[in-house]
C-alpha positions as CSV (number, residue, x, y, z in Angstrom):
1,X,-25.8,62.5,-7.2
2,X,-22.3,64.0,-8.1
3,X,-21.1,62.2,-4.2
4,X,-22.2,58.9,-6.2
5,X,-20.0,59.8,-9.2
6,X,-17.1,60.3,-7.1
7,X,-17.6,56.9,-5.4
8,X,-18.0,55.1,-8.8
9,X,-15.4,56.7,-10.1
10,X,-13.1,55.9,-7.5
11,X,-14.6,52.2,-7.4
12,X,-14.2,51.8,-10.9
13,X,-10.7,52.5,-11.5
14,X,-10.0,50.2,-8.4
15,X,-9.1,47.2,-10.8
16,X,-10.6,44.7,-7.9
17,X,-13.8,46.2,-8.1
18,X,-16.2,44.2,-10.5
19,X,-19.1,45.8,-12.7
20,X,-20.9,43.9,-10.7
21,X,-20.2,45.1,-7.2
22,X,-21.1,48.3,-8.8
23,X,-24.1,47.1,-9.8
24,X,-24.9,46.0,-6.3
25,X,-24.1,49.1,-4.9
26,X,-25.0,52.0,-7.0
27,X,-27.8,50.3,-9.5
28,X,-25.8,50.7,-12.2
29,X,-24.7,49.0,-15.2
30,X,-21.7,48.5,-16.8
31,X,-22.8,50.8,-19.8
32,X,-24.2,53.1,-17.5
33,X,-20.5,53.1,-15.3
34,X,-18.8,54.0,-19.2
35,X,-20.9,56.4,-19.7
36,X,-20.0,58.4,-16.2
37,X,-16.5,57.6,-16.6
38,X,-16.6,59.2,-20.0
39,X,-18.0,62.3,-19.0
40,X,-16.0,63.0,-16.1
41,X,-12.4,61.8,-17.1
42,X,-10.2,63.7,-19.0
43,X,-9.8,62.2,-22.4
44,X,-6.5,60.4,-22.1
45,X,-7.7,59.0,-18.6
46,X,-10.8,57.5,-19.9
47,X,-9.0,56.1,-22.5
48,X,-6.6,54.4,-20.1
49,X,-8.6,53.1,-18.0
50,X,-10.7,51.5,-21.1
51,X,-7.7,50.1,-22.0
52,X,-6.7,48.6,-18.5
53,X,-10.3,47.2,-18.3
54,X,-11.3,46.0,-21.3
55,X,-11.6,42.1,-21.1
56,X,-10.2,42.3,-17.1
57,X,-11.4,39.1,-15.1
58,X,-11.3,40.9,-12.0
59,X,-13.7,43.9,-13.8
60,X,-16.1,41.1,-14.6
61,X,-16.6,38.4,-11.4
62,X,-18.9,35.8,-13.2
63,X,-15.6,35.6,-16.2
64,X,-13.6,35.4,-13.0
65,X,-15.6,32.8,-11.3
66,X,-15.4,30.3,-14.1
67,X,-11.9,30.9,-15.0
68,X,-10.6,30.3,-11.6
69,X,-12.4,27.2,-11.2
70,X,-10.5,26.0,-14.9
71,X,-7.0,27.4,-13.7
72,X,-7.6,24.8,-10.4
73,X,-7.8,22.0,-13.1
74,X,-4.6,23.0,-15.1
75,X,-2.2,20.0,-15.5
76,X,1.4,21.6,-13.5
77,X,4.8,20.5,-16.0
78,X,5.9,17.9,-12.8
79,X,2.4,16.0,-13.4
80,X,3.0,15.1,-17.0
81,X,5.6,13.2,-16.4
């Protein structure tokens, strides 16, 4: 089980790799990805990475489905004219 931690682990601190790909992969939730991050990062790297996911599109790919397909819609400056 610990060779499945290491693979999470380095999976989820890719920043392309979603919760859900992990989900996919491993069988394993988003909660349940926390939880091994928190008990096998030092402190101060769990925290970061917290930080550098919290509220990431790329972390979460349904978020970053449907904002994509807004950002295609965006009126450009040159249109408004």
């Amino acid at each position: 089980m610990s060779e499945n931690y290491d693979k999470i682990i380095r999976l989820a601190w890719h920043d392309k790799t979603s919760f859900d790909e992990l989900k996919r992969k491993f069988n394993v939730s988003e909660d349940e990805v926390i939880k091994i991050m928190r008990t096998n990062l030092k402190l101060n790297s769990f925290r970061l990475w917290r930080k550098r996911v919290n509220g990431r599109r790329s972390k979460h790919q349904k978020k970053s489905e449907i904002l994509s397909s807004f950002e295609n819609y965006k009126i450009q400056t040159y249109e408004v004219n």
